[in-house]
N, CA, C and O atoms as CSV, one atom per row, in Angstrom:
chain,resi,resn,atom,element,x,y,z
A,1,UNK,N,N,-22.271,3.105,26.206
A,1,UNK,CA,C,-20.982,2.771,25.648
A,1,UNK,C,C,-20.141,2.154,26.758
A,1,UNK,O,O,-20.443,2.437,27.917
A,2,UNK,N,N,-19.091,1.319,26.513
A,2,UNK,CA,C,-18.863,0.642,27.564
A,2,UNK,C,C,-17.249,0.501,26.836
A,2,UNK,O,O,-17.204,0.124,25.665
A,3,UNK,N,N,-15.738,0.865,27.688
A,3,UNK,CA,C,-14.777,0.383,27.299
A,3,UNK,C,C,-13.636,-0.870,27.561
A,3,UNK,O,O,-12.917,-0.911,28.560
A,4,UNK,N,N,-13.620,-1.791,26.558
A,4,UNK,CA,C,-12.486,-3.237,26.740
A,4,UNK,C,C,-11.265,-2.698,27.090
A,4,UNK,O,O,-10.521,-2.413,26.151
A,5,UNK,N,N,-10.751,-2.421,28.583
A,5,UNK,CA,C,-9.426,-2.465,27.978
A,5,UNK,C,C,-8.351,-4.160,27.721
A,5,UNK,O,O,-8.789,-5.295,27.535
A,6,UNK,N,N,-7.134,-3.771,27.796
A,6,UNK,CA,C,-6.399,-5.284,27.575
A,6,UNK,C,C,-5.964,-5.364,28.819
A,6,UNK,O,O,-5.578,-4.508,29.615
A,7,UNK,N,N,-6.130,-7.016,28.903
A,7,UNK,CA,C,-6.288,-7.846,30.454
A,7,UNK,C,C,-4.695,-8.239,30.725
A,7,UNK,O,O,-4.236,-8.467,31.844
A,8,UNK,N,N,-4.125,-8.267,29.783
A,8,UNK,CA,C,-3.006,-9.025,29.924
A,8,UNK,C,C,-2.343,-10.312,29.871
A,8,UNK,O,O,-1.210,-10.745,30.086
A,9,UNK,N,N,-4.123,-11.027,29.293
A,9,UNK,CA,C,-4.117,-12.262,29.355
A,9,UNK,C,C,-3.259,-12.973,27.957
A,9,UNK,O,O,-2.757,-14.095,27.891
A,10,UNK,N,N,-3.302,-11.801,26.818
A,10,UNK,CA,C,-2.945,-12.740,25.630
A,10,UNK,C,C,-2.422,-11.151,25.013
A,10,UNK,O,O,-2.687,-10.024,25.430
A,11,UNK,N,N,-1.627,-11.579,23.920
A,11,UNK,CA,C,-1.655,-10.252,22.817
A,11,UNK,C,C,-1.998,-10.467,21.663
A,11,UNK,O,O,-1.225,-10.348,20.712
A,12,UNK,N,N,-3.239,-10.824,21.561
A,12,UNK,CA,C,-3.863,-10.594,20.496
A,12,UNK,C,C,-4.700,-9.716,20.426
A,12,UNK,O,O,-5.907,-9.721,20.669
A,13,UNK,N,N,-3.919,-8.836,20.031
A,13,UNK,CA,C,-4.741,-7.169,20.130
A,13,UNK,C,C,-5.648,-7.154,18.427
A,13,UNK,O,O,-6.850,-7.057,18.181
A,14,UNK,N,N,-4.144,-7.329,17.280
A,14,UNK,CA,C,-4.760,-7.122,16.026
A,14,UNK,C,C,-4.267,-7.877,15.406
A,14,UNK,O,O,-3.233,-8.482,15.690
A,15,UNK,N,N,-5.069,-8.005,14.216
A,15,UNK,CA,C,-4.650,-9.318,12.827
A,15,UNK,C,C,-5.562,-8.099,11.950
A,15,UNK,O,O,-6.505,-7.333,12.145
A,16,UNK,N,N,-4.878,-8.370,11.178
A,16,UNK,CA,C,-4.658,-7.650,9.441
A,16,UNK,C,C,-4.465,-8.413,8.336
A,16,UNK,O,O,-3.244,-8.567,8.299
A,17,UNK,N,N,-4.734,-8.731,7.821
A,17,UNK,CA,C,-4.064,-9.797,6.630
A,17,UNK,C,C,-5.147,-9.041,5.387
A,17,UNK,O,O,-6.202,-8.522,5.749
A,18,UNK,N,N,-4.598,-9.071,3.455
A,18,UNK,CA,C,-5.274,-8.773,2.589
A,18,UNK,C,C,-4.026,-9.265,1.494
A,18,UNK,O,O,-2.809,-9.163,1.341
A,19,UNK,N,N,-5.194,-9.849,0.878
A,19,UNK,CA,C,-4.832,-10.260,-1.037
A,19,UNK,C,C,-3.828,-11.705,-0.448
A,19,UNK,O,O,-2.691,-11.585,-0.903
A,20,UNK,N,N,-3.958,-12.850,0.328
A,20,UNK,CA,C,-3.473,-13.993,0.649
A,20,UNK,C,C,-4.845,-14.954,0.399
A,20,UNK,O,O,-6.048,-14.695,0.387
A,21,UNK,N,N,-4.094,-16.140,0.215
A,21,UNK,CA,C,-5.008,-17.333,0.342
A,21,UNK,C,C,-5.278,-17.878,1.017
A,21,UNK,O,O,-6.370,-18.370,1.304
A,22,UNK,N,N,-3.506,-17.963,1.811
A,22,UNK,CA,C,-3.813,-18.835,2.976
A,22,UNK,C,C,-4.285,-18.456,4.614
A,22,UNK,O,O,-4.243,-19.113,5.654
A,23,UNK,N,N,-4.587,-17.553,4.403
A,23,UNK,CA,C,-5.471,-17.028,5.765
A,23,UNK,C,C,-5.969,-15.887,5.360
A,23,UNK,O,O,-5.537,-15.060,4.557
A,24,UNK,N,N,-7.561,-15.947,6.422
A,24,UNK,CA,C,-8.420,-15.177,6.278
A,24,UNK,C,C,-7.881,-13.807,6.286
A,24,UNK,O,O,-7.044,-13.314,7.042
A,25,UNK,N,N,-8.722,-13.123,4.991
A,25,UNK,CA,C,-8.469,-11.536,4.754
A,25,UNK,C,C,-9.171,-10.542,5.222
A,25,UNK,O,O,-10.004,-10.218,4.375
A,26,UNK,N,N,-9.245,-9.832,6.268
A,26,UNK,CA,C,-9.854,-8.735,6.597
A,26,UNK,C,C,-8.781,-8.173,7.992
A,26,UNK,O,O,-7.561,-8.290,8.105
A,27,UNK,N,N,-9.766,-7.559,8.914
A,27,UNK,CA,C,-9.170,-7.075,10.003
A,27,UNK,C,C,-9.919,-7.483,11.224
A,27,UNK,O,O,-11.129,-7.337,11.396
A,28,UNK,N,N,-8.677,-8.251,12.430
A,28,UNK,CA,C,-9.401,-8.927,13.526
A,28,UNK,C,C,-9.062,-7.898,14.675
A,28,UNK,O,O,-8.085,-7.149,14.685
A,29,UNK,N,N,-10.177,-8.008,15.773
A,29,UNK,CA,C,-9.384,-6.756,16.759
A,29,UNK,C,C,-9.828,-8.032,17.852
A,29,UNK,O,O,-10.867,-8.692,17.859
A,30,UNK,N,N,-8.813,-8.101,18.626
A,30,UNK,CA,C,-9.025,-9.077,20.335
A,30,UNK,C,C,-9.261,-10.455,19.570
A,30,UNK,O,O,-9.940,-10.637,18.560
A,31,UNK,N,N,-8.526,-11.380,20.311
A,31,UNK,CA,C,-8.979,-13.050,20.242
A,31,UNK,C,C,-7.739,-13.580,19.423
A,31,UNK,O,O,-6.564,-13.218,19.479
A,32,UNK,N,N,-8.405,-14.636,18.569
A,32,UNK,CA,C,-7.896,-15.563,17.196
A,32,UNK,C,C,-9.006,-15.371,15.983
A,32,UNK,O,O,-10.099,-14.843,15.776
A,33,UNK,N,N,-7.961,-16.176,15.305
A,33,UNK,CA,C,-9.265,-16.489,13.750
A,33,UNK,C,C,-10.284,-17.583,14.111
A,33,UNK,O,O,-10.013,-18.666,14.630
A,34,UNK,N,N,-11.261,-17.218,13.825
A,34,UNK,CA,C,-12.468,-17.673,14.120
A,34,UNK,C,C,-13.124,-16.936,15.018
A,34,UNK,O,O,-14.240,-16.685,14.562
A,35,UNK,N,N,-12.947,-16.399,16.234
A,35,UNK,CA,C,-12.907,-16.132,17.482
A,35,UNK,C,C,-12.636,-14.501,18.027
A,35,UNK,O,O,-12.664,-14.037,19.167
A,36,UNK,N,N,-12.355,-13.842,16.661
A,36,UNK,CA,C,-11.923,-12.272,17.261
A,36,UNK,C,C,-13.359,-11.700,17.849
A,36,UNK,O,O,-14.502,-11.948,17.465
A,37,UNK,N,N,-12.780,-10.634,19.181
A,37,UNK,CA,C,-13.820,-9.679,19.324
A,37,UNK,C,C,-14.421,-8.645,18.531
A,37,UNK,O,O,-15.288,-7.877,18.947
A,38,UNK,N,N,-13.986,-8.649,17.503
A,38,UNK,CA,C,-14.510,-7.798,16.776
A,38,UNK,C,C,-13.755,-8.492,14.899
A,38,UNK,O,O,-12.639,-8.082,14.579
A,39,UNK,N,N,-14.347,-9.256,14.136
A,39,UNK,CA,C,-13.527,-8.907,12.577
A,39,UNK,C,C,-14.452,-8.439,11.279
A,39,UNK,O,O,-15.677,-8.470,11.153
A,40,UNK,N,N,-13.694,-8.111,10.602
A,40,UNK,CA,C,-14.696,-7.738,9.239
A,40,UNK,C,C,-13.883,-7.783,7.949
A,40,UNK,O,O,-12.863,-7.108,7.805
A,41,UNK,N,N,-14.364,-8.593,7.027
A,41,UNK,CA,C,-13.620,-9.065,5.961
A,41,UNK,C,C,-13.199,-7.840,5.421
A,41,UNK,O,O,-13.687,-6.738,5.670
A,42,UNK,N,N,-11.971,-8.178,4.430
A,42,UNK,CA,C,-11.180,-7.229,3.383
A,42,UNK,C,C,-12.597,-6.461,2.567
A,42,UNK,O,O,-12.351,-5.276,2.342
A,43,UNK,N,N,-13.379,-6.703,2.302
A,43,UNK,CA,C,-14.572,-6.080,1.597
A,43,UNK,C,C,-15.200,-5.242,1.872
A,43,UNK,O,O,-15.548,-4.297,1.164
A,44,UNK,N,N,-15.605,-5.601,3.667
A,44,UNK,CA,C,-16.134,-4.816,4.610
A,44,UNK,C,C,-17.328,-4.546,4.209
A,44,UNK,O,O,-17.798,-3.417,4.071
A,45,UNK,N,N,-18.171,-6.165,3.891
A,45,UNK,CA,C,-19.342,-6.138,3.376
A,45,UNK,C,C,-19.795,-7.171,4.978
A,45,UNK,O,O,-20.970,-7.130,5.343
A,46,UNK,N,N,-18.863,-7.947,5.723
A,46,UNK,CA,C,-20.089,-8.701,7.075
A,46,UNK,C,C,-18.770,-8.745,7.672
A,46,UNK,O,O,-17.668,-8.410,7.238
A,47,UNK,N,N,-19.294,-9.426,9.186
A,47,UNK,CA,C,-18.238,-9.790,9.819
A,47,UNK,C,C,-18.740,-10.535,11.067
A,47,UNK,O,O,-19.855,-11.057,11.034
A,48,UNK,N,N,-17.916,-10.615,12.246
A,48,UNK,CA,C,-18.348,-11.316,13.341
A,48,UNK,C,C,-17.908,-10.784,14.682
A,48,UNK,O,O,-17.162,-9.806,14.736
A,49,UNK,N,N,-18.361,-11.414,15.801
A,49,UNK,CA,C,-17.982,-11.051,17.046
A,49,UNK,C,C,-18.256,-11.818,17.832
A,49,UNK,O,O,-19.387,-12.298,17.757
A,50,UNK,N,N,-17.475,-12.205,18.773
A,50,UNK,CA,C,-17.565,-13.044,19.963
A,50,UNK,C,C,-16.461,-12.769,21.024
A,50,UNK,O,O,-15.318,-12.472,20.676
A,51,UNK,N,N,-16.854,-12.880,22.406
A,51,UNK,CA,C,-16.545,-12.270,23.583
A,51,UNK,C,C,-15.014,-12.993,23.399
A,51,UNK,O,O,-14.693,-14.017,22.796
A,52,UNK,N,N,-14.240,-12.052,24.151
A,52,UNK,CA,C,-12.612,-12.201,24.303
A,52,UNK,C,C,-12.262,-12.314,25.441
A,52,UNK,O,O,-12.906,-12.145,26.476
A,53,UNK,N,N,-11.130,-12.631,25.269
A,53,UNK,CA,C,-10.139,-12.853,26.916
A,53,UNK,C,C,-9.232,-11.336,26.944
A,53,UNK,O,O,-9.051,-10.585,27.902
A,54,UNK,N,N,-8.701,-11.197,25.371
A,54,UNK,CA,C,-7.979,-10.191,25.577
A,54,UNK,C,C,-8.249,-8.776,25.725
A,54,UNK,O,O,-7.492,-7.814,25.858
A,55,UNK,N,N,-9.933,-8.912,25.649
A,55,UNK,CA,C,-10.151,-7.322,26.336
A,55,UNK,C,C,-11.706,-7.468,27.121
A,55,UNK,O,O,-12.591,-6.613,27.139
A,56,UNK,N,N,-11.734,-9.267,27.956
A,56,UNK,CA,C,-12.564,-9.204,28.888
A,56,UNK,C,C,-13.836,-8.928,28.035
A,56,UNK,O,O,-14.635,-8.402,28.810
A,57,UNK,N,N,-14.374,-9.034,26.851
A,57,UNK,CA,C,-15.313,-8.371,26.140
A,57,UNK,C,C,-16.334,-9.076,25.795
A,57,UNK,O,O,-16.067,-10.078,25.133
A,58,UNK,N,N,-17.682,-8.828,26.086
A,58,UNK,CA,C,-18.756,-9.440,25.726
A,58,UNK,C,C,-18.577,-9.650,24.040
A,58,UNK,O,O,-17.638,-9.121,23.445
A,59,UNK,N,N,-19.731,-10.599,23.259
A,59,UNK,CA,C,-19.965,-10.099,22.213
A,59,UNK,C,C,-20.875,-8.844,22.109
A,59,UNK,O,O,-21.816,-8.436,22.789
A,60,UNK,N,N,-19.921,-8.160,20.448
A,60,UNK,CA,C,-20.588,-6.745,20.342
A,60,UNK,C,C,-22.106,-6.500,19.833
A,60,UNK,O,O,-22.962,-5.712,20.236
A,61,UNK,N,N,-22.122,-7.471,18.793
A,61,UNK,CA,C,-23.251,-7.641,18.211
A,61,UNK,C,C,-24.007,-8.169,18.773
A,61,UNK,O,O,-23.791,-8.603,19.904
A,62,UNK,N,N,-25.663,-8.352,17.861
A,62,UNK,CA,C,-26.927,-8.504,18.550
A,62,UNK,C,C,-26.794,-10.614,18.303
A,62,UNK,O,O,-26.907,-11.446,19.203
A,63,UNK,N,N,-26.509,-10.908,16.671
A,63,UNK,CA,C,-26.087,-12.033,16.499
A,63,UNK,C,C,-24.387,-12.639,16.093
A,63,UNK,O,O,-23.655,-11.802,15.565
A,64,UNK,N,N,-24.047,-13.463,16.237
A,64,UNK,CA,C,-22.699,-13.830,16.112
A,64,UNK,C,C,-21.459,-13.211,14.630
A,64,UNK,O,O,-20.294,-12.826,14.526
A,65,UNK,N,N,-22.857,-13.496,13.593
A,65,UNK,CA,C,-21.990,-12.716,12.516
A,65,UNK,C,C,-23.404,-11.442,12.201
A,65,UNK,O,O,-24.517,-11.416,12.725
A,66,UNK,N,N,-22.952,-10.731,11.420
A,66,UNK,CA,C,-23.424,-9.353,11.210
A,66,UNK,C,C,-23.498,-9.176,9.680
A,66,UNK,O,O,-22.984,-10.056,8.990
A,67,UNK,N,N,-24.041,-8.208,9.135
A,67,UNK,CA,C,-23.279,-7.306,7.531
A,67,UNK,C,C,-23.694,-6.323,7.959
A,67,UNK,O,O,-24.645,-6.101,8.708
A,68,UNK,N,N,-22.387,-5.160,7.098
A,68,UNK,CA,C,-22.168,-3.902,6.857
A,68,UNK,C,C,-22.885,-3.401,6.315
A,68,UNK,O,O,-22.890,-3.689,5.118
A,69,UNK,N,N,-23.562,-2.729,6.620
A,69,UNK,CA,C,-24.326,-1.485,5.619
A,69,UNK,C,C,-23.553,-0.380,5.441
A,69,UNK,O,O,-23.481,-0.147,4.234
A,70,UNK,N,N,-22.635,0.805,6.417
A,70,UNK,CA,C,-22.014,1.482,5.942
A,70,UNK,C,C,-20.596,1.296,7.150
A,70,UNK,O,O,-20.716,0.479,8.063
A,71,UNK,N,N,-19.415,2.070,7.024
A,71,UNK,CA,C,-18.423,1.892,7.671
A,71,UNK,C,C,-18.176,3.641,7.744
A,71,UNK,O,O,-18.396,4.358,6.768
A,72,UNK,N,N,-17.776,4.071,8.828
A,72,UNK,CA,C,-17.646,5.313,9.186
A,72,UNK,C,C,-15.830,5.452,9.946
A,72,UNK,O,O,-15.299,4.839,10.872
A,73,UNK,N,N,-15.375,6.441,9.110
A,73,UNK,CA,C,-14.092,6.399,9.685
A,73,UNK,C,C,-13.410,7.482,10.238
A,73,UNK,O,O,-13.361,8.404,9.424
A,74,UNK,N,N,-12.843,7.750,11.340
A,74,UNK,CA,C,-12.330,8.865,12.243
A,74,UNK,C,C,-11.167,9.096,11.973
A,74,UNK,O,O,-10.728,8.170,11.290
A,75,UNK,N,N,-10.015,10.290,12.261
A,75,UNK,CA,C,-8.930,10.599,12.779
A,75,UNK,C,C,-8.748,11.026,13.978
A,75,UNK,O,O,-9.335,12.052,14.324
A,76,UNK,N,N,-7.715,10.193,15.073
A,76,UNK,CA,C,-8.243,10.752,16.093
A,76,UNK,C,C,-6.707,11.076,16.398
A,76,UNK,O,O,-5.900,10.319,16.938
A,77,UNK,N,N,-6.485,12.410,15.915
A,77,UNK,CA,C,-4.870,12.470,16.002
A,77,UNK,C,C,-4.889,14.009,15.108
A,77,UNK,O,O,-5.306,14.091,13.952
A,78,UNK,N,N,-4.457,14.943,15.748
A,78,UNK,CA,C,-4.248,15.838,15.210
A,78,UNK,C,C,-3.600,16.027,13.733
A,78,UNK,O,O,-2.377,15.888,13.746
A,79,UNK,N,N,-4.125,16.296,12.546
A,79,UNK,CA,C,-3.369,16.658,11.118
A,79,UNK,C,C,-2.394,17.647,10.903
A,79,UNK,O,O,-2.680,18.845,10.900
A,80,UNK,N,N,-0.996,17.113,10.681
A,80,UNK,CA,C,-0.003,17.685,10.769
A,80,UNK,C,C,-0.111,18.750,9.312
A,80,UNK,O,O,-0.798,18.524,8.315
A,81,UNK,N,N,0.534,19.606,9.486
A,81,UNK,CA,C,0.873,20.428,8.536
A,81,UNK,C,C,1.874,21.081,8.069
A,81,UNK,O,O,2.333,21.765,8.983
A,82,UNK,N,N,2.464,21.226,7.089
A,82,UNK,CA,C,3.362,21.587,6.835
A,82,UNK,C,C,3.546,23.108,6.661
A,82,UNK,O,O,3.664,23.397,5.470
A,83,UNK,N,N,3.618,24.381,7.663
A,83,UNK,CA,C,3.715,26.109,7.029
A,83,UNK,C,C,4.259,26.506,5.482
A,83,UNK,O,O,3.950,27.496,4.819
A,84,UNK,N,N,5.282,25.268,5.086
A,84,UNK,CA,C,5.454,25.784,4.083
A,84,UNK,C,C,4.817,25.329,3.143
A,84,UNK,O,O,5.213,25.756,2.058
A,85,UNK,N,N,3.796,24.476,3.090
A,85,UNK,CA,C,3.012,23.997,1.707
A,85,UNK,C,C,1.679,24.588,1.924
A,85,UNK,O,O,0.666,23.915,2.118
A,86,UNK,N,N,1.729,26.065,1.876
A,86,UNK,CA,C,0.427,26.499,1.758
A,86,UNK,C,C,-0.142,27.376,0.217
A,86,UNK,O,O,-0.847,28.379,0.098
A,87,UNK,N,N,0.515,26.497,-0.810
A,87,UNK,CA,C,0.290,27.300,-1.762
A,87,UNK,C,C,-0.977,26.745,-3.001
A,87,UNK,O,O,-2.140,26.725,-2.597
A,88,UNK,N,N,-0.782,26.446,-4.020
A,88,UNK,CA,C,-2.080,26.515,-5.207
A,88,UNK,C,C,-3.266,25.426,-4.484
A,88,UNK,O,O,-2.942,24.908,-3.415
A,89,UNK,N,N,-3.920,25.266,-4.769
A,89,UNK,CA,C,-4.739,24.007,-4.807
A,89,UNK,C,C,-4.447,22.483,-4.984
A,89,UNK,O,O,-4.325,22.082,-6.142
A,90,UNK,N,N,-4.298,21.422,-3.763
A,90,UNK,CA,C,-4.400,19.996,-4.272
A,90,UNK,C,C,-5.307,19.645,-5.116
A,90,UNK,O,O,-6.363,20.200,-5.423
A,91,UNK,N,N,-4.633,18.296,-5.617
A,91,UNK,CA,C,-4.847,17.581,-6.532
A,91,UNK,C,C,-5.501,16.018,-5.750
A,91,UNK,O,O,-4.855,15.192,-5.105
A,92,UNK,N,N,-6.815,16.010,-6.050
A,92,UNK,CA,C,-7.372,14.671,-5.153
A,92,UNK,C,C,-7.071,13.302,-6.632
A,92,UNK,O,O,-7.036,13.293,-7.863
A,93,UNK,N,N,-6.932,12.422,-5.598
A,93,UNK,CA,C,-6.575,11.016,-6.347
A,93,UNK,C,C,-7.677,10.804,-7.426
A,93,UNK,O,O,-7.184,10.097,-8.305
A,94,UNK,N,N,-9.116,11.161,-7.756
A,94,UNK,CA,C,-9.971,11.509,-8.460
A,94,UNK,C,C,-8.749,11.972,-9.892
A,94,UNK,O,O,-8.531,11.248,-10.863
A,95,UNK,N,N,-8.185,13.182,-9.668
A,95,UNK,CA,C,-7.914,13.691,-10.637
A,95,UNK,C,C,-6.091,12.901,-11.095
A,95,UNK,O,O,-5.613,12.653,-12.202
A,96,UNK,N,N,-5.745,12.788,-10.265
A,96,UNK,CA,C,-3.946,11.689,-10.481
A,96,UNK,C,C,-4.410,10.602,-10.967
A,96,UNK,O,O,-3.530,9.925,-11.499
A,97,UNK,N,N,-5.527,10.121,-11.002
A,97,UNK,CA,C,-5.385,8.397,-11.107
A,97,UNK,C,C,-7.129,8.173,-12.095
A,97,UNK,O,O,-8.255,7.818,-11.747
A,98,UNK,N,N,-6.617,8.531,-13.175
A,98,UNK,CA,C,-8.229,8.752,-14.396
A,98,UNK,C,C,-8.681,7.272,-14.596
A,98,UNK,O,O,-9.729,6.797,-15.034
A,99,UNK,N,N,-7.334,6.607,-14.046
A,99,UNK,CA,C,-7.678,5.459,-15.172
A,99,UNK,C,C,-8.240,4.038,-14.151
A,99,UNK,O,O,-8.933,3.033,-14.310
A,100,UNK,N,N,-7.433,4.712,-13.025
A,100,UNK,CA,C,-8.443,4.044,-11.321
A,100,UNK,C,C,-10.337,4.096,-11.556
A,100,UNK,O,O,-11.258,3.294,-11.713
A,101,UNK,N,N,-10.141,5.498,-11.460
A,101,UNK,CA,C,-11.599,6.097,-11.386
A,101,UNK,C,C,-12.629,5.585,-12.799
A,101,UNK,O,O,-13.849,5.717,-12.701
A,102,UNK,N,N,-12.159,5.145,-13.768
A,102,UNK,CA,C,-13.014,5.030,-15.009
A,102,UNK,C,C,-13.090,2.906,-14.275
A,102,UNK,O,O,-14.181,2.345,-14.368
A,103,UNK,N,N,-11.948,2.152,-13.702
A,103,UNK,CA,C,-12.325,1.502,-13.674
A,103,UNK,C,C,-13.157,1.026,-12.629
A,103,UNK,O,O,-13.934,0.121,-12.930
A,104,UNK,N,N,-13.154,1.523,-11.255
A,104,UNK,CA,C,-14.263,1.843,-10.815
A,104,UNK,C,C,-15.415,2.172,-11.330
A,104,UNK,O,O,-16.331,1.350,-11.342
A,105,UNK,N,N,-15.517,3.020,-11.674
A,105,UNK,CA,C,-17.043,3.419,-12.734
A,105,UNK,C,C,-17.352,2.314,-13.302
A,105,UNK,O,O,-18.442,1.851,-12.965
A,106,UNK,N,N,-16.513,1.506,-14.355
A,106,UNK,CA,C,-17.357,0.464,-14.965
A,106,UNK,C,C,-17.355,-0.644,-13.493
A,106,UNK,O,O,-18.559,-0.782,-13.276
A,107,UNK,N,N,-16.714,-1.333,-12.595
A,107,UNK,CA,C,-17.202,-2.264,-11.803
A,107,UNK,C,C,-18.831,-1.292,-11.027
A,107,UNK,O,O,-19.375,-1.882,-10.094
A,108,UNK,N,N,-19.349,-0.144,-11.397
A,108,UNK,CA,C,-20.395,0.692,-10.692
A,108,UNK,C,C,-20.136,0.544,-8.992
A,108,UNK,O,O,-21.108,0.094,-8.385
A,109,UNK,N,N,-19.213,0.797,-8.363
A,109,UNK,CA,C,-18.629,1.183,-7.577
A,109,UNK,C,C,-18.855,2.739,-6.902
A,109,UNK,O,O,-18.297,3.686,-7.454
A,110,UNK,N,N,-19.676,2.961,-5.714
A,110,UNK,CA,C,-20.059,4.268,-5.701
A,110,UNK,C,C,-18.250,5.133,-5.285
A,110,UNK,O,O,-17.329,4.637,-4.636
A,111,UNK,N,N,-18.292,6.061,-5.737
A,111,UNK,CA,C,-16.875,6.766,-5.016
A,111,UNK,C,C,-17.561,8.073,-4.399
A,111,UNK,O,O,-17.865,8.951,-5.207
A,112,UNK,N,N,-17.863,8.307,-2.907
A,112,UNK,CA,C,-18.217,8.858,-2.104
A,112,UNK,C,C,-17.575,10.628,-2.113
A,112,UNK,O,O,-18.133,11.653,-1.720
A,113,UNK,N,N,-16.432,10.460,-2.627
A,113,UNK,CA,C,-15.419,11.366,-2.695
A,113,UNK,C,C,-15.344,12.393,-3.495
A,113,UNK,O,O,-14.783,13.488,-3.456
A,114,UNK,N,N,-16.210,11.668,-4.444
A,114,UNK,CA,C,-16.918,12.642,-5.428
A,114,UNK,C,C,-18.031,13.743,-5.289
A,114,UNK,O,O,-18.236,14.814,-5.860
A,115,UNK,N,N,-18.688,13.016,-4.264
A,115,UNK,CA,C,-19.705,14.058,-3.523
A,115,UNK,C,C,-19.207,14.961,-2.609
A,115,UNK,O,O,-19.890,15.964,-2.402
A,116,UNK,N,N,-17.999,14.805,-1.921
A,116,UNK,CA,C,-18.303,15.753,-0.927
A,116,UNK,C,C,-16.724,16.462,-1.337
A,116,UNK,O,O,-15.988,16.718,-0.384
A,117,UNK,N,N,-16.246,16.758,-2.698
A,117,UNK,CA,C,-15.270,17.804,-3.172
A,117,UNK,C,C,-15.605,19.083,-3.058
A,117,UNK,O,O,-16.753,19.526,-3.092
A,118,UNK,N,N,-14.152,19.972,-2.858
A,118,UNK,CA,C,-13.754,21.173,-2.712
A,118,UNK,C,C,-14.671,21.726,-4.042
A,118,UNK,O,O,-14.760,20.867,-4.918
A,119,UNK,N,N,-15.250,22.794,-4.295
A,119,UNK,CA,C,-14.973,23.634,-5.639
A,119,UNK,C,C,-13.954,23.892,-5.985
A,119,UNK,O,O,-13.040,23.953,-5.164
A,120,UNK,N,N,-13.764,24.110,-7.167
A,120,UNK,CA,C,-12.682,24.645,-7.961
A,120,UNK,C,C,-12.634,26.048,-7.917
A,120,UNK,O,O,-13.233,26.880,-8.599
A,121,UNK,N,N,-11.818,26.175,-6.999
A,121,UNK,CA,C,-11.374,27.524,-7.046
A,121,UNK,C,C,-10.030,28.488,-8.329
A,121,UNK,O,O,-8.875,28.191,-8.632
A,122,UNK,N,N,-10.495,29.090,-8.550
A,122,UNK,CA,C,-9.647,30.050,-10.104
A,122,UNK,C,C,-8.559,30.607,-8.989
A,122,UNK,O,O,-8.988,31.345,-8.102
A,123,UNK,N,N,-7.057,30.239,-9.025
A,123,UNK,CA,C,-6.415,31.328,-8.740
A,123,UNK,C,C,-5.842,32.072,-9.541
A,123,UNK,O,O,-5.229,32.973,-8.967
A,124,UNK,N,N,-5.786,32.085,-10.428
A,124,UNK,CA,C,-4.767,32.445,-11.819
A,124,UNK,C,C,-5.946,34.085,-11.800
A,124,UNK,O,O,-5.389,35.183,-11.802
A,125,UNK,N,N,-7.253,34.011,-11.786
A,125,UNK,CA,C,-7.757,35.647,-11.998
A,125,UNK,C,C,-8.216,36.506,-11.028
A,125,UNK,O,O,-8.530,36.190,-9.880
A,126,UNK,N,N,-8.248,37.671,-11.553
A,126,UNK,CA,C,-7.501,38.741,-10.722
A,126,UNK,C,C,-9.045,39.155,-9.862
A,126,UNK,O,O,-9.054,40.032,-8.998
């Protein structure tokens, strides 16, 4: 493992852009468009890489553009909590939003979230 930091040469740290026409939609980390050290479309089905100024960085990949097979995501920041909201059971977006989830289902869209739920725990018996 090896870490980029920023050179100071440029600030193009990040580009973000989604649901526009006129420029590319995904997320760029180091460089420009065309040119980031690291981007991957709004889909986060491929993407690309090529060496930067702004974090001194080789390319990451083996070839220039890539595809996603899976995307893995961290918190790297302690989860705040609130002492006083420690009471019944949440409610996951699964269950607030029926009409999200059915249309997902018909585009056959896997929802991951579904697999790895809480049980339903009974508090109401004794």
């Amino acid at each position: 493992m090896h870490v980029y930091r920023a050179t100071g040469f440029n600030s193009h740290y990040q580009y973000f852009n989604y649901a526009t026409k006129t420029l590319p939609n995904g997320l760029g980390v180091g460089g420009q468009l065309e040119h980031f050290g690291l981007w991957i479309d709004s889909a986060f089905t491929c993407g690309h890489s090529s060496s930067t100024a702004t974090f001194d960085s080789e390319q990451l990949s083996h070839g220039r553009e890539f595809s996603i097979e899976a995307v893995e995501a961290w918190l790297v920041r302690p989860s705040v909590r609130d002492d006083g909201d420690v009471g019944g059971p949440k409610m996951s977006a699964l269950d607030t939003n029926p009409d999200a989830v059915a249309m997902l289902e018909m585009a056959n869209k896997t929802m991951y979230s579904k697999m790895v739920r809480e049980p339903q725990l009974d508090y109401d018996s004794d």
